[in-house]
Structures are given as structure tokens and as C-alpha cells.
N, C-alpha and C positions, 0 to 999 in steps of 0.2 A: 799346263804341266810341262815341265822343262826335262831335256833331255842330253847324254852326252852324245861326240864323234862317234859312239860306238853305235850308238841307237837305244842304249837302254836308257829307264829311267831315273833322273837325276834328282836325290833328296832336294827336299825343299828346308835352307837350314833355320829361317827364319817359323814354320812348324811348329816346334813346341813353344815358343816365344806367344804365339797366335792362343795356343788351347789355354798358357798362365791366364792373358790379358783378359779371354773371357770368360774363364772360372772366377777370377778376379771382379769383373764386372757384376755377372753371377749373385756373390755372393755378396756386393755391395748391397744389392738391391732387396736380397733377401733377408742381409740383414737385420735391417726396421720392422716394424710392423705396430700398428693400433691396438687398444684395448675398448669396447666401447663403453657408454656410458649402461652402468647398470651390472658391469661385469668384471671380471677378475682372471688375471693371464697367470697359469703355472709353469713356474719355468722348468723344461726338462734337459736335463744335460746326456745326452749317451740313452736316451728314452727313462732314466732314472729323476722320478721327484728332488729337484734339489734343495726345497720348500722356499725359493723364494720366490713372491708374488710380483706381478706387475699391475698398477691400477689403472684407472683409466685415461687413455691418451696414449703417447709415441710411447715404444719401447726399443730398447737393441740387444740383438743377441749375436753370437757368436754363430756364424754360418756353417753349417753343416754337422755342426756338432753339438746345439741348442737346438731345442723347442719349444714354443709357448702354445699352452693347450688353455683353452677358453671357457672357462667355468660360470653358470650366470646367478648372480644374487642379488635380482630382483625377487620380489612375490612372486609366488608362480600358484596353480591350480591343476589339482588332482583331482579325478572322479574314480573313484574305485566301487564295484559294484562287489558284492559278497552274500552268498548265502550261510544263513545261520538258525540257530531254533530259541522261540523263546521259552520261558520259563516255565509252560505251560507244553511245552514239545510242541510247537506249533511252528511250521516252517516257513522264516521270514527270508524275504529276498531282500537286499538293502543297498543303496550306493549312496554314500559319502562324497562330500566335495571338501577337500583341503586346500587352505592359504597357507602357502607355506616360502620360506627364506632361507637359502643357504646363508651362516654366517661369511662375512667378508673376513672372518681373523682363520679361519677356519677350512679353509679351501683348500690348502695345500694338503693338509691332513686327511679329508675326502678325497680327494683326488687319486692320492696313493692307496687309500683301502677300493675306492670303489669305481673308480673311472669317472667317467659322466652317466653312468649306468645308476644314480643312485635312485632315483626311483622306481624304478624295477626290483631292485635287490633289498633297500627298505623301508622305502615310503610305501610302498603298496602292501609290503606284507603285515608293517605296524598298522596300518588303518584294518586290514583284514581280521589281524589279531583280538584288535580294541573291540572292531564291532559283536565279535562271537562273544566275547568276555560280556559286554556293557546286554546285549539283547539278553541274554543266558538269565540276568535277573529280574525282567520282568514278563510278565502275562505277556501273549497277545493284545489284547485290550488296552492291556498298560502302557505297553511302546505307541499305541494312537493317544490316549489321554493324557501320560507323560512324556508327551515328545520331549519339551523342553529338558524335564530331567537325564532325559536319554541319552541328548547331546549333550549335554554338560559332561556326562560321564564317560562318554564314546572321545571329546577333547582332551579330557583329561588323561587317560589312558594313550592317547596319541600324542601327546606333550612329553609324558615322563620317558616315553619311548624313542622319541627323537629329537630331543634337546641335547642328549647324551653324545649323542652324534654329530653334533653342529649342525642344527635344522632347526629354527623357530617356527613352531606352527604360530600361527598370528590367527585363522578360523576353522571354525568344522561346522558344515551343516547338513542334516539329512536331507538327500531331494527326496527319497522314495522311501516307504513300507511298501512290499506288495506282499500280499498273504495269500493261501491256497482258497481254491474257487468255493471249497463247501464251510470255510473260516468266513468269507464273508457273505455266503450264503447264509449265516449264523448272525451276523453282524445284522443284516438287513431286515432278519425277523426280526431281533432285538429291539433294533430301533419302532420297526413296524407296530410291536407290539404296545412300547412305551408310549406310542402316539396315542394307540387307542385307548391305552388307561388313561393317558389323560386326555384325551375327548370325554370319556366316562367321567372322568371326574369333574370336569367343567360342565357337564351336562347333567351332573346331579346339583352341583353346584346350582345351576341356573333354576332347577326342579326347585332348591330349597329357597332361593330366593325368592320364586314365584309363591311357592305353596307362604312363604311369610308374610309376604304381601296380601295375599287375602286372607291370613289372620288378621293382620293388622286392619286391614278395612274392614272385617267383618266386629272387631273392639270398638272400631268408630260408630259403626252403625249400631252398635249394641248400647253406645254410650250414649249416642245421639236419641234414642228411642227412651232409656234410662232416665234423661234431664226431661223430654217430653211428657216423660209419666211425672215423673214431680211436677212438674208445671198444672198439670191437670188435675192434680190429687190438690194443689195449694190454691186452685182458680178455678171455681166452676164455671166461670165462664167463658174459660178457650172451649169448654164442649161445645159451647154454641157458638162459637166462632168460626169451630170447627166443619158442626153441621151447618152452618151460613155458608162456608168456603164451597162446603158441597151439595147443598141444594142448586138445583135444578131449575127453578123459577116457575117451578108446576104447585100452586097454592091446594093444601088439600082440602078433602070434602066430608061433609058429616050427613048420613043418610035421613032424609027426612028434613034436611034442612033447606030455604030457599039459598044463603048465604054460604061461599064455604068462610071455618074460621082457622085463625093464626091467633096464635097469643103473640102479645107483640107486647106484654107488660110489661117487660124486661129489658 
């Protein structure tokens, strides 16, 4: 600090010279700035959308009186959970998962309606919307057996909704149904029950197959016994073939006689 004869203090002239040179420096440096890969730079003039983009790589703006605000338009993923009732008034709990893309032509436009806030303000509330509309038409049961239809419909409804807007949904999938504890209390007799009809029915099943089984071998035997009597009725001599097969080897006896006898004439 420099001072005169008097003893007061003495301006420094060289001062403002100092505060140009490194406001000056300052703003060289703030000038530039990057955009990265995957994203999109909106430039603001006076904090106002001036709609023109910077893409990715260096950019420059006018210091202190520009701003580039960083918008991302890669895919990104939303989970939005939503209560809702089906068809049947049965109350479904649901969360959604969305792929989704800010357009790159489109960003300036977003920008100025909705900040970087746009998923709060209407990616969540069109998924929330879609899923009350799409669950509303079918059963309970039906949103588990037509999941696939469900999300078809639940995409579709989130497409027409925000495409309008410069957002490409690219996927939608359900992670979850969860339904109230006496719904699938109901669920689980159902099934319980389905089981044991068909055990019943396989086990009658198996009744008729058996009981036909020994029809059928009881026609064998009946036909087997059937050709045997014709054999006998056309041959009298299987009867004695017969009683040969089944004698004994005990020769019989005639009372009175010393000899027993056999006819053996035959």
C-alpha cells in the first residue's frame, strides 16, 4: 500500500486496469465449455431459450451473458409404481418400467416448457394415467393371464401420450401386479381346487383304464375257453387227453377183482 507526504493513503492508478484484465481472463475461460457424448447443450441468452442447440463436443458462448444447459438424449428408464382397480373393482398395485428418448430436434422446445424436470411433470403422470385406463378393462385374473395384452395396451397409451411431446418411448414393461391379500387368497383356492379336479380326473381316468383292462382279459379268457369247447365238441379225443394230462398215476380198482383194469383200447 503506497502512501503520500501527508501520511494518507495513496490511489493505486494501475487498480482498475488489474479488475479489466481479470474479468477478461475470467471470462475467457468461461467462455468454452463441452457437450458430452449422448447429450444436447441449450443455449440461454439473459436465462431465455434462444432455441439454439449445441451438439456434442466444444462449444463457445458469450460470457456472462449466455448459458448452456445440458439436456440428455440418450434412453433413459423410468419405474413408476401406481395404484389402480381392475375391471372387476379389485385393487391393483402396479409399477411400470419405461425406455424412453428425448428427441435430439426437440430439446429446445422441452426445455423452455418444462426445465430438466420433465419427468416429474409428464413422464410419470402419462405412465400413471395409461396404467388406470389399460387395468380398468380387464378382471383381476385377466391382468395375470393377459399380461402380454395389458402391456401392449398400457405402451400404447404411453406413446400416443408422449410422442406429442418429443419423447420416444422405445419399451414398457410390467415388473409387478400385486393384488390385495384375500384376492389371492381366492387365487390360491382356485388353483388348489383345479389341482384336485384334475387328480380326480386322472384318477378316474386310471379306474377306467384298469376296470378295461380286465374286461379285456376277461373276452381273452372267455374266447380262450370258447375255442377249447369247439375243440372238444369236434375231437373226442382231447377229453382223454385231457384226463391223461390229469391222472394221477393211481391205476384204478374193480371190487372182486385180483387185477385192477384200464381200457387202454384206445
Amino acid at each position: 500500500m503506497l502512501k503520500n507526504e501527508d501520511g494518507n493513503v495513496k490511489v493505486v492508478k494501475f487498480l482498475p486496469h488489474t479488475i479489466i484484465i481479470v474479468i477478461l481472463i475470467i471470462g475467457f475461460f468461461t467462455a468454452w465449455g463441452t457437450v458430452g457424448a449422448g447429450e444436447r447443450g441449450v443455449l440461454l441468452r439473459f436465462s431465455a431459450v434462444t432455441g439454439e442447440v449445441k451438439d456434442e463436443g466444444l462449444y463457445f458462448k458469450i460470457p456472462f451473458i449466455e448459458t448452456v444447459k445440458i439436456v440428455n438424449v440418450q434412453i433413459q428408464k423410468s419405474e413408476v409404481p401406481t395404484g389402480s382397480a381392475s375391471k372387476d373393482l379389485q385393487a391393483v398395485s402396479t409399477t411400470i418400467a419405461v425406455n424412453y428418448q428425448v428427441k435430439s430436434d426437440n430439446v429446445a422446445n422441452l426445455y423452455r416448457e418444462l426445465r430438466n424436470d420433465y419427468t416429474t411433470r409428464i413422464i410419470d403422470p402419462a405412465v400413471q394415467e395409461s396404467i388406470k385406463n389399460a387395468t380398468a378393462q380387464f378382471t383381476a385374473e385377466e391382468l395375470i393371464t393377459k399380461r402380454s395384452d395389458v402391456c401392449d395396451l398400457i405402451y400404447m397409451n404411453i406413446k400416443n401420450k408422449l410422442e406429442s411431446k418429443g419423447i420416444i418411448v422405445h419399451e414398457v414393461n410390467i415388473v409387478n401386479f400385486d393384488f390385495s391379500e384375500s384376492f389371492n387368497e381366492s387365487i390360491e383356492k382356485k388353483v388348489t381346487a383345479e389341482q384336485d379336479a384334475l387328480a380326480s380326473k386322472n384318477k378316474l381316468e386310471q379306474v377306467k383304464y384298469e376296470a378295461q383292462q380286465k374286461i379285456e382279459e376277461a373276452k381273452g379268457k372267455a374266447e380262450a375257453i370258447r375255442i377249447e369247447a369247439d375243440a372238444l365238441r369236434s375231437n373226442p379225443a382231447v377229453l382223454e387227453l385231457r384226463a391223461l394230462e390229469k391222472w394221477n398215476g393211481v391205476l384204478p380198482t374193480v371190487t372182486g377183482g385180483a387185477t385192477p383194469f384200464i381200457n387202454v383200447s384206445k
